[in-house]
mmCIF file of the N, C-alpha and C atoms, coordinates in Angstrom:
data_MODEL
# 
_entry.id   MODEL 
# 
loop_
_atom_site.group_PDB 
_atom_site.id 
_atom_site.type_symbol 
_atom_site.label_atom_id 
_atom_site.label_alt_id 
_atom_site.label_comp_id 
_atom_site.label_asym_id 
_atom_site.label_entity_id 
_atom_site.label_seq_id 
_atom_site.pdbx_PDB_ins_code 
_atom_site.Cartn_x 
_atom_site.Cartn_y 
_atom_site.Cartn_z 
_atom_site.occupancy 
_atom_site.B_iso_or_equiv 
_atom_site.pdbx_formal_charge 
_atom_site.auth_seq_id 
_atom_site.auth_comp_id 
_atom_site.auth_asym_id 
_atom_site.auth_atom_id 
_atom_site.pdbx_PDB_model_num 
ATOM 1   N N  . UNK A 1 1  ? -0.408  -12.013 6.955   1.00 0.00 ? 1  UNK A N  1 
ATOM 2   C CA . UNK A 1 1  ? 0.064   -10.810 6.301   1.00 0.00 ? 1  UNK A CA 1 
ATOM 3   C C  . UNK A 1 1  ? 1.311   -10.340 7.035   1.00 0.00 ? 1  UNK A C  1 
ATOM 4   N N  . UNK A 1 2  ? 2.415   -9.761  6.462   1.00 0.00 ? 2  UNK A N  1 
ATOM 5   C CA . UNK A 1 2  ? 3.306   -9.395  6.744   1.00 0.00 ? 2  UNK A CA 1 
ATOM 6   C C  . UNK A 1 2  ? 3.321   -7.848  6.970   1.00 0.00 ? 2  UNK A C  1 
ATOM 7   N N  . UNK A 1 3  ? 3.593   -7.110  7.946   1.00 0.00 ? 3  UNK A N  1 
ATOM 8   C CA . UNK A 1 3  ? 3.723   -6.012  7.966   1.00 0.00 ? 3  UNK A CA 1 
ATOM 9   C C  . UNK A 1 3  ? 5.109   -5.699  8.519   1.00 0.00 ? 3  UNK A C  1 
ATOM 10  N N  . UNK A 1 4  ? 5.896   -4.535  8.275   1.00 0.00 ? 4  UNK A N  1 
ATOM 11  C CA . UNK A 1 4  ? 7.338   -4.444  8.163   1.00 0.00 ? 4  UNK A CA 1 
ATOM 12  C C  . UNK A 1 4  ? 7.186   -3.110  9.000   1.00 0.00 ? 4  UNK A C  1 
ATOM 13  N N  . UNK A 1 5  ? 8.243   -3.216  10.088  1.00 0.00 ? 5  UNK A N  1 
ATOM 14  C CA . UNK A 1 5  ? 8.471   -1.404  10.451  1.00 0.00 ? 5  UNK A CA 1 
ATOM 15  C C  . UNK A 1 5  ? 9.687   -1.303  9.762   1.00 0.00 ? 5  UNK A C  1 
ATOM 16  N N  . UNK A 1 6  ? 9.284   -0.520  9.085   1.00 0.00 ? 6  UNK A N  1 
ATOM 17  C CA . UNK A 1 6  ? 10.813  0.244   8.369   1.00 0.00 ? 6  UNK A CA 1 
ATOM 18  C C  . UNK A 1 6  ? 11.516  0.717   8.924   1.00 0.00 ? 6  UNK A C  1 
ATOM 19  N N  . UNK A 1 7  ? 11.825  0.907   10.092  1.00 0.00 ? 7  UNK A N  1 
ATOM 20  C CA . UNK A 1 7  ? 12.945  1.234   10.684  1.00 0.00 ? 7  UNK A CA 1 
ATOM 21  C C  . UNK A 1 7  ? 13.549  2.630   10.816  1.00 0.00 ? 7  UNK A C  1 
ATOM 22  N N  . UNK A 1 8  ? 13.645  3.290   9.469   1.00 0.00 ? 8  UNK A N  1 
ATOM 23  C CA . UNK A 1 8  ? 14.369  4.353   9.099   1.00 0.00 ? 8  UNK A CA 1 
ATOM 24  C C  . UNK A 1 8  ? 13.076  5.857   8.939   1.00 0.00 ? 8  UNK A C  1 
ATOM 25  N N  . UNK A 1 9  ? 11.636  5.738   8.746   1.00 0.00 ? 9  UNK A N  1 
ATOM 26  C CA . UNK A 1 9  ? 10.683  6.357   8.536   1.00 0.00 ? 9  UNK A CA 1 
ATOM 27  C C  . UNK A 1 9  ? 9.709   6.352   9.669   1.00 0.00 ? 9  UNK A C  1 
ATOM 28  N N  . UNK A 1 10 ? 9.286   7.538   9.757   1.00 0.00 ? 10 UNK A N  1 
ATOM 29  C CA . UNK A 1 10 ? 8.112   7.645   11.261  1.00 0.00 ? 10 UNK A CA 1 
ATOM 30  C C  . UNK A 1 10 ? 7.184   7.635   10.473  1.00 0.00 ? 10 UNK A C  1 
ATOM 31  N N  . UNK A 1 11 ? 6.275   6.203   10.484  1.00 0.00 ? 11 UNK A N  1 
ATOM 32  C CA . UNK A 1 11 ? 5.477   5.895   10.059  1.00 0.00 ? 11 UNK A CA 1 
ATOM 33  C C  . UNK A 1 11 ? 4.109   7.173   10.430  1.00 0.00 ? 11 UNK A C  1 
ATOM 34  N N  . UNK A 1 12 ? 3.930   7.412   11.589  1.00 0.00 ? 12 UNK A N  1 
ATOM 35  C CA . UNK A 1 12 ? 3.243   7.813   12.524  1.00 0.00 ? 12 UNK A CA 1 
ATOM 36  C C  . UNK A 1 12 ? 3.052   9.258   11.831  1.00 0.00 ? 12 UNK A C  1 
ATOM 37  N N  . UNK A 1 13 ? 4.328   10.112  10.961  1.00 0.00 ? 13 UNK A N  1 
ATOM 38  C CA . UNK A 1 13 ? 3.693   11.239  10.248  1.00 0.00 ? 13 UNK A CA 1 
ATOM 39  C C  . UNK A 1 13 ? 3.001   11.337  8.905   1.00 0.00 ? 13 UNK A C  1 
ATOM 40  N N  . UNK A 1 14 ? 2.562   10.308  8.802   1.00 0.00 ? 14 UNK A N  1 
ATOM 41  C CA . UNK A 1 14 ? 1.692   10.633  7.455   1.00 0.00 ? 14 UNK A CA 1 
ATOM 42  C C  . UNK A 1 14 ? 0.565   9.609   7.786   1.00 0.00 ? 14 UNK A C  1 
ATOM 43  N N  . UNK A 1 15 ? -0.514  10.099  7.270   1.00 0.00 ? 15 UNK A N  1 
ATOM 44  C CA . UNK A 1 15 ? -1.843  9.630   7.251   1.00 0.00 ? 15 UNK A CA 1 
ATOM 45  C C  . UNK A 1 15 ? -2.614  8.207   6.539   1.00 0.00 ? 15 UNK A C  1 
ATOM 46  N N  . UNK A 1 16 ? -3.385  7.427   6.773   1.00 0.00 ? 16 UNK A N  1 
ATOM 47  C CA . UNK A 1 16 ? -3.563  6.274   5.753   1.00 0.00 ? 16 UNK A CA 1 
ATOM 48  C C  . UNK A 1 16 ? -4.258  6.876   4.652   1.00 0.00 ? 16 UNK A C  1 
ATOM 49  N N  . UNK A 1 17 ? -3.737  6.485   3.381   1.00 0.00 ? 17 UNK A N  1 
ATOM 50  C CA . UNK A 1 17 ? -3.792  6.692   1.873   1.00 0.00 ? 17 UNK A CA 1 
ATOM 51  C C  . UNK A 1 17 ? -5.313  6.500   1.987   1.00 0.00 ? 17 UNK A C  1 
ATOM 52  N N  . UNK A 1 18 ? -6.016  5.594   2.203   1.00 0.00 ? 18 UNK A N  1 
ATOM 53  C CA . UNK A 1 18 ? -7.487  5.309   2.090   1.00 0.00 ? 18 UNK A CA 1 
ATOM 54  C C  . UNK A 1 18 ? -8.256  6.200   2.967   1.00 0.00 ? 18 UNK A C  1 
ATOM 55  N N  . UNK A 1 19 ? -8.340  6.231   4.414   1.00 0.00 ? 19 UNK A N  1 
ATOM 56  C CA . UNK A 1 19 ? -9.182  6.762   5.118   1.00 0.00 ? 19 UNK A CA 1 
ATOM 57  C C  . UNK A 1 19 ? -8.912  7.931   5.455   1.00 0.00 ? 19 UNK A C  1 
ATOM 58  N N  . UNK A 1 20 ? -7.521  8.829   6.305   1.00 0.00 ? 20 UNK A N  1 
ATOM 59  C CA . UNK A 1 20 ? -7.089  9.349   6.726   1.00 0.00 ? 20 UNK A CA 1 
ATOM 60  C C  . UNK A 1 20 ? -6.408  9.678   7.582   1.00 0.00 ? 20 UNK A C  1 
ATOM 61  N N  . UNK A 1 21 ? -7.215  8.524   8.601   1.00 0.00 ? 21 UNK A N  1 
ATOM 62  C CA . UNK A 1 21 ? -6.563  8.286   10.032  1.00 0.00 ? 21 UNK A CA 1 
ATOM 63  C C  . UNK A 1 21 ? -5.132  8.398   10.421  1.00 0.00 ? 21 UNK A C  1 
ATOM 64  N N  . UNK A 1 22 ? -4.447  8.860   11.142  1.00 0.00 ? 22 UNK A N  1 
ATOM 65  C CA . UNK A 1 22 ? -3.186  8.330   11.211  1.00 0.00 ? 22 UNK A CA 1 
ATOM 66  C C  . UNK A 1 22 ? -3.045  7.123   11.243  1.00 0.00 ? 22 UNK A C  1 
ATOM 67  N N  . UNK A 1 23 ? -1.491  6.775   10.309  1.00 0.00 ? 23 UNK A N  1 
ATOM 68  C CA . UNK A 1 23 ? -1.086  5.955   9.471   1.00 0.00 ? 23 UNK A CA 1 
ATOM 69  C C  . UNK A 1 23 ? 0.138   4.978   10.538  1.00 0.00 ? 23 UNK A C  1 
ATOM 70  N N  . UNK A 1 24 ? -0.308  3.740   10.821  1.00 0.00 ? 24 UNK A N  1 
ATOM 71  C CA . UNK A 1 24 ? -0.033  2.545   11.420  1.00 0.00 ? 24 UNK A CA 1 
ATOM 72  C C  . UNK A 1 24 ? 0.909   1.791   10.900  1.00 0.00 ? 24 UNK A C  1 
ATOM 73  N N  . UNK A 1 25 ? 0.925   1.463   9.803   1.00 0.00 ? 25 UNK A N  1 
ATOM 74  C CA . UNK A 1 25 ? 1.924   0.338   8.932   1.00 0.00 ? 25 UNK A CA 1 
ATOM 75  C C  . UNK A 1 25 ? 1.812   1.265   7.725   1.00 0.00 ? 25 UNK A C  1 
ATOM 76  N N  . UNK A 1 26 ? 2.928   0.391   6.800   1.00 0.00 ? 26 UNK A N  1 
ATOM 77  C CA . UNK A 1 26 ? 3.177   1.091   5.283   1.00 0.00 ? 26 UNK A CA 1 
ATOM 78  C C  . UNK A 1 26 ? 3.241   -0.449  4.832   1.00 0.00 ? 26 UNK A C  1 
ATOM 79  N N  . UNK A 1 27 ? 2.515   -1.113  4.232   1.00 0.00 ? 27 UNK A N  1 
ATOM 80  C CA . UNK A 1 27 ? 1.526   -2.246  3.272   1.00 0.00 ? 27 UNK A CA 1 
ATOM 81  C C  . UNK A 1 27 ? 1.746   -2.021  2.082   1.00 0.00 ? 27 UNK A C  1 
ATOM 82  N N  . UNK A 1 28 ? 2.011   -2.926  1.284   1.00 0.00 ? 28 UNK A N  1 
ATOM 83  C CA . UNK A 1 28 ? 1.497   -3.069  -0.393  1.00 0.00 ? 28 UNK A CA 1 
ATOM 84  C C  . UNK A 1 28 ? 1.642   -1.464  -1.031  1.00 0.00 ? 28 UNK A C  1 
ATOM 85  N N  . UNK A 1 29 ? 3.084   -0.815  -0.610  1.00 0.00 ? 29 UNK A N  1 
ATOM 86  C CA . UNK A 1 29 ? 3.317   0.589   -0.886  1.00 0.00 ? 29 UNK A CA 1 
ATOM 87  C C  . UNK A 1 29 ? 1.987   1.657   -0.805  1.00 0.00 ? 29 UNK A C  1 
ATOM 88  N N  . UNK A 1 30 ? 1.754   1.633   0.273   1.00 0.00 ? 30 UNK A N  1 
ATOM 89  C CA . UNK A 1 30 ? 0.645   2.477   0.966   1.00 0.00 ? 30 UNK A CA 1 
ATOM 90  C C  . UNK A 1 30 ? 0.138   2.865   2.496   1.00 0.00 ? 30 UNK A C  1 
ATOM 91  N N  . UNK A 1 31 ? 0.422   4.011   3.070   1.00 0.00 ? 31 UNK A N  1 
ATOM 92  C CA . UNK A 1 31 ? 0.657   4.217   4.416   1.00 0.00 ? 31 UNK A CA 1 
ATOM 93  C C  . UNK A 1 31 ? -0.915  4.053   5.081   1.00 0.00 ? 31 UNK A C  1 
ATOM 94  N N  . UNK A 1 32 ? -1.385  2.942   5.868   1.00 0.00 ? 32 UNK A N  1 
ATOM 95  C CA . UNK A 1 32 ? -2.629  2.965   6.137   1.00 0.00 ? 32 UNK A CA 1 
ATOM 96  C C  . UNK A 1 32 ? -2.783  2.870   7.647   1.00 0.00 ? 32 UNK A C  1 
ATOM 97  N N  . UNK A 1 33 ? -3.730  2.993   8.037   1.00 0.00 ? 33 UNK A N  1 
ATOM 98  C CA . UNK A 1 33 ? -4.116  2.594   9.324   1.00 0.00 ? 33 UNK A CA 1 
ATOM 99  C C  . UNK A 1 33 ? -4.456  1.200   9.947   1.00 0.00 ? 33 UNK A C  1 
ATOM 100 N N  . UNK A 1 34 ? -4.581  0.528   11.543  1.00 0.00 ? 34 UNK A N  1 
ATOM 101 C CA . UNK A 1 34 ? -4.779  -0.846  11.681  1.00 0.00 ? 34 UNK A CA 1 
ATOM 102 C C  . UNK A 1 34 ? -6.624  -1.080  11.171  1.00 0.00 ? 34 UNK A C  1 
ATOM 103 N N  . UNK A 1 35 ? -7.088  -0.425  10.212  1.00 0.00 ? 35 UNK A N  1 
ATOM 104 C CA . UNK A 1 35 ? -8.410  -0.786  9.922   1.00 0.00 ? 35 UNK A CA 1 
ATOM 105 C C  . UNK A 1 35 ? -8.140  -1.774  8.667   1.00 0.00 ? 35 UNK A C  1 
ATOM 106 N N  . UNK A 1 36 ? -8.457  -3.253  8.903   1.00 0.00 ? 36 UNK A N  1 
ATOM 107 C CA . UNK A 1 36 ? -8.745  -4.203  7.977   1.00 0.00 ? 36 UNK A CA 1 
ATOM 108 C C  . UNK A 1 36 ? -8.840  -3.626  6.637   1.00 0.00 ? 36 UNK A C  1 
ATOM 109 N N  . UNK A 1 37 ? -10.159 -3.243  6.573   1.00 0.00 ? 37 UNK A N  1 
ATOM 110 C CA . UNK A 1 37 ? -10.444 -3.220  5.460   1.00 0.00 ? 37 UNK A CA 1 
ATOM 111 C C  . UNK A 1 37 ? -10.082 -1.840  4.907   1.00 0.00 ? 37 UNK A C  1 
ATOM 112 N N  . UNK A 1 38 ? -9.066  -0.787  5.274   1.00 0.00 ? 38 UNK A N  1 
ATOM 113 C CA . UNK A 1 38 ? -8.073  0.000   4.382   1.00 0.00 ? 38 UNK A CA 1 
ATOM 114 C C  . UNK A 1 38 ? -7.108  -0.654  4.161   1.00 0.00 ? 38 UNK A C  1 
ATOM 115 N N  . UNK A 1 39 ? -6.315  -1.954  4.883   1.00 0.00 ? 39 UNK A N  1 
ATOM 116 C CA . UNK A 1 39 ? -5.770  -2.925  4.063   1.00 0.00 ? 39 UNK A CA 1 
ATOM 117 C C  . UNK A 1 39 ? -5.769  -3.308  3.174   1.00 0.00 ? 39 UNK A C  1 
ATOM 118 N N  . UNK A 1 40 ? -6.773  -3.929  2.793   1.00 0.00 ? 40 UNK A N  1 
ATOM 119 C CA . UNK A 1 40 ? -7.354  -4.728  1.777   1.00 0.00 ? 40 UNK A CA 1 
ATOM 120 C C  . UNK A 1 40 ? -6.998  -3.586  0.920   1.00 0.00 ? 40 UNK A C  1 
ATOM 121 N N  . UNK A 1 41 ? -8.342  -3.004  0.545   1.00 0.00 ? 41 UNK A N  1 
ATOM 122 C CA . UNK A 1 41 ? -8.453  -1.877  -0.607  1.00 0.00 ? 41 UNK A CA 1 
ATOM 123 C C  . UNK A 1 41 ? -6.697  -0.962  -0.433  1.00 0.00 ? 41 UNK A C  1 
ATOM 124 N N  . UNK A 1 42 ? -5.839  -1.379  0.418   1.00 0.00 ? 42 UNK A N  1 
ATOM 125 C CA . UNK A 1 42 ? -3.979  -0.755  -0.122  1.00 0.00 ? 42 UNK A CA 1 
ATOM 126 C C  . UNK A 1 42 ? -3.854  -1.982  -0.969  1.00 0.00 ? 42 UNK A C  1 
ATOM 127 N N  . UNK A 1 43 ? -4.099  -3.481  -0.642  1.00 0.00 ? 43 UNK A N  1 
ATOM 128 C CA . UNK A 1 43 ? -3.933  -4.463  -1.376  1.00 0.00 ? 43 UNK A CA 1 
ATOM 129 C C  . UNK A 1 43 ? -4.344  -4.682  -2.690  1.00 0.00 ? 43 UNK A C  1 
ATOM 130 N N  . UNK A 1 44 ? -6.125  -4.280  -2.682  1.00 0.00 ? 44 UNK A N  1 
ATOM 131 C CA . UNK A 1 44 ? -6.360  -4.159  -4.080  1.00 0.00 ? 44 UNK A CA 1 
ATOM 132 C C  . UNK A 1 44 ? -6.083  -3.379  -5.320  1.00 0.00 ? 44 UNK A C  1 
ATOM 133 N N  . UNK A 1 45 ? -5.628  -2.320  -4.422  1.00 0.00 ? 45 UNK A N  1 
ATOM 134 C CA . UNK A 1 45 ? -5.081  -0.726  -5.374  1.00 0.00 ? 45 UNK A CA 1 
ATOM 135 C C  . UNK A 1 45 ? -3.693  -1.245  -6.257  1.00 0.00 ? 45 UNK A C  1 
ATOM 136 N N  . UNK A 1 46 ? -3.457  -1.976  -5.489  1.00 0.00 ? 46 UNK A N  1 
ATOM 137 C CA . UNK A 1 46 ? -1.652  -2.306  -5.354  1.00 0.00 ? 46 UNK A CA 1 
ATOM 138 C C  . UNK A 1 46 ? -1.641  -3.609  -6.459  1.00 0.00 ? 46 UNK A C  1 
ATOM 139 N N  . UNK A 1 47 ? -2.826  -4.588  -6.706  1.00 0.00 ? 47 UNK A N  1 
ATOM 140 C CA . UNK A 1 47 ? -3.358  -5.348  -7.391  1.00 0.00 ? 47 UNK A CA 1 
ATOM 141 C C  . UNK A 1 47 ? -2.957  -6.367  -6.632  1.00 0.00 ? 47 UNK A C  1 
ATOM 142 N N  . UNK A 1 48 ? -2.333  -7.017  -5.111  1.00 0.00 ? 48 UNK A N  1 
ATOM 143 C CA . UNK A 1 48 ? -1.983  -7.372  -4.214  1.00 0.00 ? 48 UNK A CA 1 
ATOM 144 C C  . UNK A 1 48 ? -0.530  -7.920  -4.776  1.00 0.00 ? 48 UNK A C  1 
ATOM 145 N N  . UNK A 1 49 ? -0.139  -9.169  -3.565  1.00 0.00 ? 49 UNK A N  1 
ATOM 146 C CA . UNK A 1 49 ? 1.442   -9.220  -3.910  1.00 0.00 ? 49 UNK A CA 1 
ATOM 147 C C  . UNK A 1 49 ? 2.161   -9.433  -4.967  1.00 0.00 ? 49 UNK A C  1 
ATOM 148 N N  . UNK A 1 50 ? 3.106   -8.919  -5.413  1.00 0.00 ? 50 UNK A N  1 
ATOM 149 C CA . UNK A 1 50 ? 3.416   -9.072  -6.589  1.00 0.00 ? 50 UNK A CA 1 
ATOM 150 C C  . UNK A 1 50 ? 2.447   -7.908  -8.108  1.00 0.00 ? 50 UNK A C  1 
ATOM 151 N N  . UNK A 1 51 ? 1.789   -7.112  -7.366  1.00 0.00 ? 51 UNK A N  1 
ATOM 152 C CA . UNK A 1 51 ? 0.894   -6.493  -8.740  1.00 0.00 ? 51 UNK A CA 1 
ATOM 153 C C  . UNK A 1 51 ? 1.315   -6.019  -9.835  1.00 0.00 ? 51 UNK A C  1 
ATOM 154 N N  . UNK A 1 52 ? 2.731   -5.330  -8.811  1.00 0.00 ? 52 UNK A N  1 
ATOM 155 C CA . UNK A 1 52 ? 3.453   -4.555  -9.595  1.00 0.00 ? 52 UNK A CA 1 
ATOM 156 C C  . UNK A 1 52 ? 3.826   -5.009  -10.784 1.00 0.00 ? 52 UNK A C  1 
ATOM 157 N N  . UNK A 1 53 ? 4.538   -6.133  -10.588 1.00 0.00 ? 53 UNK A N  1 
ATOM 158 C CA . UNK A 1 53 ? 5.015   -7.137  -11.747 1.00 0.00 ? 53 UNK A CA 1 
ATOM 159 C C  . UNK A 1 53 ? 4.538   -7.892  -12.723 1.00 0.00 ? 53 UNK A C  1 
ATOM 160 N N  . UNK A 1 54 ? 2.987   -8.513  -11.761 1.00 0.00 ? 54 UNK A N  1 
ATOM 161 C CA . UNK A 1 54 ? 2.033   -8.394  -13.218 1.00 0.00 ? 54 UNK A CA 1 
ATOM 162 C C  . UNK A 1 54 ? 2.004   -7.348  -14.367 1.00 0.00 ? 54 UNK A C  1 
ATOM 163 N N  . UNK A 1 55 ? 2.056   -6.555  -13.811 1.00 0.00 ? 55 UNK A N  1 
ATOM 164 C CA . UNK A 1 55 ? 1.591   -5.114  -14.974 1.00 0.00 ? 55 UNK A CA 1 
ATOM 165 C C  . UNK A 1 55 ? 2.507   -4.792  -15.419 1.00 0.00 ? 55 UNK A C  1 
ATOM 166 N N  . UNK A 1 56 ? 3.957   -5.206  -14.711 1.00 0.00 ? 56 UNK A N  1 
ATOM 167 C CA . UNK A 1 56 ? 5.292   -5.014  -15.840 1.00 0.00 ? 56 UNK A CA 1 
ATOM 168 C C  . UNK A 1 56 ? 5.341   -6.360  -16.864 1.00 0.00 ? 56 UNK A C  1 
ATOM 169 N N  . UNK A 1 57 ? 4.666   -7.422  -16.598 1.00 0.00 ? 57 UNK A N  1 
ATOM 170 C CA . UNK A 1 57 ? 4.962   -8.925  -17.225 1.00 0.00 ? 57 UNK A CA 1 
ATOM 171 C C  . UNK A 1 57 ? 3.928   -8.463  -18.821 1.00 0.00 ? 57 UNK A C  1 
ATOM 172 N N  . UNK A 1 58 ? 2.812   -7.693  -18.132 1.00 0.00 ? 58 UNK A N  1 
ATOM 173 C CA . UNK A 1 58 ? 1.546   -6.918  -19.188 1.00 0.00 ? 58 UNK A CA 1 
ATOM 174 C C  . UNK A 1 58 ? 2.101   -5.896  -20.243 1.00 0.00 ? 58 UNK A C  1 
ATOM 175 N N  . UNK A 1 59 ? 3.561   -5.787  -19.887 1.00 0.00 ? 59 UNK A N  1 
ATOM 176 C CA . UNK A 1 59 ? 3.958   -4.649  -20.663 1.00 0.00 ? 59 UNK A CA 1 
ATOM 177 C C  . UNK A 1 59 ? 3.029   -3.177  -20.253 1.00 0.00 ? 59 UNK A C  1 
ATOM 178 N N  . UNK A 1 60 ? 2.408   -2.887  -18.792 1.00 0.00 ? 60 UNK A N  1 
ATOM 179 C CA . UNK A 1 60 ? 2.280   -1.811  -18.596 1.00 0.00 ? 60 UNK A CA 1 
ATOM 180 C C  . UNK A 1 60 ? 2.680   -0.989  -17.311 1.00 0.00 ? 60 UNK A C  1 
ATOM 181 N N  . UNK A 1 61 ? 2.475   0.124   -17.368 1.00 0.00 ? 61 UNK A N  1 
ATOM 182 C CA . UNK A 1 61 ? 3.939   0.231   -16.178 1.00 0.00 ? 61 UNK A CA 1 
ATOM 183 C C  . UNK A 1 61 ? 3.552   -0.139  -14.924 1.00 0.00 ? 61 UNK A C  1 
ATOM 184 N N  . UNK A 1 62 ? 4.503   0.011   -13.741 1.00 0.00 ? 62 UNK A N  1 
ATOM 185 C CA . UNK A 1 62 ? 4.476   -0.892  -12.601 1.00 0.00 ? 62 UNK A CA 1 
ATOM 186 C C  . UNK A 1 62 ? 3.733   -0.081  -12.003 1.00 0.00 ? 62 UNK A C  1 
ATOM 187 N N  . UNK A 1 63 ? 4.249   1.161   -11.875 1.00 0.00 ? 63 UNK A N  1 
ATOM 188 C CA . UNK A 1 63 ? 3.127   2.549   -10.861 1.00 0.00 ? 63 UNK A CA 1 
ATOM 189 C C  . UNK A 1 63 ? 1.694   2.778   -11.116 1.00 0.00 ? 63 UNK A C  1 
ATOM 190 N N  . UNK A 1 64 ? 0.692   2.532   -10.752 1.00 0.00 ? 64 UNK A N  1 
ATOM 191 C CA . UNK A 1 64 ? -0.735  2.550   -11.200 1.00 0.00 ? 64 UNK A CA 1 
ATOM 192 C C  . UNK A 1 64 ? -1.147  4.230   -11.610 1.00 0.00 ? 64 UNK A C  1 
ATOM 193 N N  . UNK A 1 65 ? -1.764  4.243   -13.144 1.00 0.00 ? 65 UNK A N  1 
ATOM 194 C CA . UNK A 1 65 ? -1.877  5.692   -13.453 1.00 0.00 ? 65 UNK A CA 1 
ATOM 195 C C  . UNK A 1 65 ? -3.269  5.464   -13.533 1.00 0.00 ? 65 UNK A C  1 
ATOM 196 N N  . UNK A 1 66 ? -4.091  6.964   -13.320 1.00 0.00 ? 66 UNK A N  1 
ATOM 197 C CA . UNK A 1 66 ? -5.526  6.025   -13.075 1.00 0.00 ? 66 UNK A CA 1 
ATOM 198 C C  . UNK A 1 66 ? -6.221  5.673   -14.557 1.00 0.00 ? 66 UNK A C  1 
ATOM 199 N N  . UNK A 1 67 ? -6.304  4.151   -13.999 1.00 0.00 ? 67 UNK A N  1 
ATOM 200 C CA . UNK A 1 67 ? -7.014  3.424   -14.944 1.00 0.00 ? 67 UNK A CA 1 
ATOM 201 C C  . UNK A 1 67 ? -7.489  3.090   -15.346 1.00 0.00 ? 67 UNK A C  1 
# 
């Protein structure tokens, strides 16, 4: 898995999307913590790599509305 420091954003002020914890990496457009498995479930939310584009290839939009 690839994880990216963005460079330009303090990761460190916002919380992981799943659990709460303070937020470690920003993953599969989702700020999470080093817990595995809030990975995953940023991955599955995200429909993993590439999800986005499935769901634009689906003709539905790329941003997940709840579904």
């Amino acid at each position: 898995m690839l994880i990216v420091d963005t460079g330009f954003m303090n990761i460190e002020d916002h919380k992981c999307q799943i659990c709460g914890s303070p937020a470690k990496h920003f993953v599969f457009a989702a700020f999470t913590c080093d817990s595995e498995e809030c990975i995953e479930a940023a991955r599955k939310e995200r429909g993993g790599p590439g999800g986005h584009m499935k769901r634009k290839a689906e003709g539905r939009p790329i941003i997940p509305l709840d579904e």
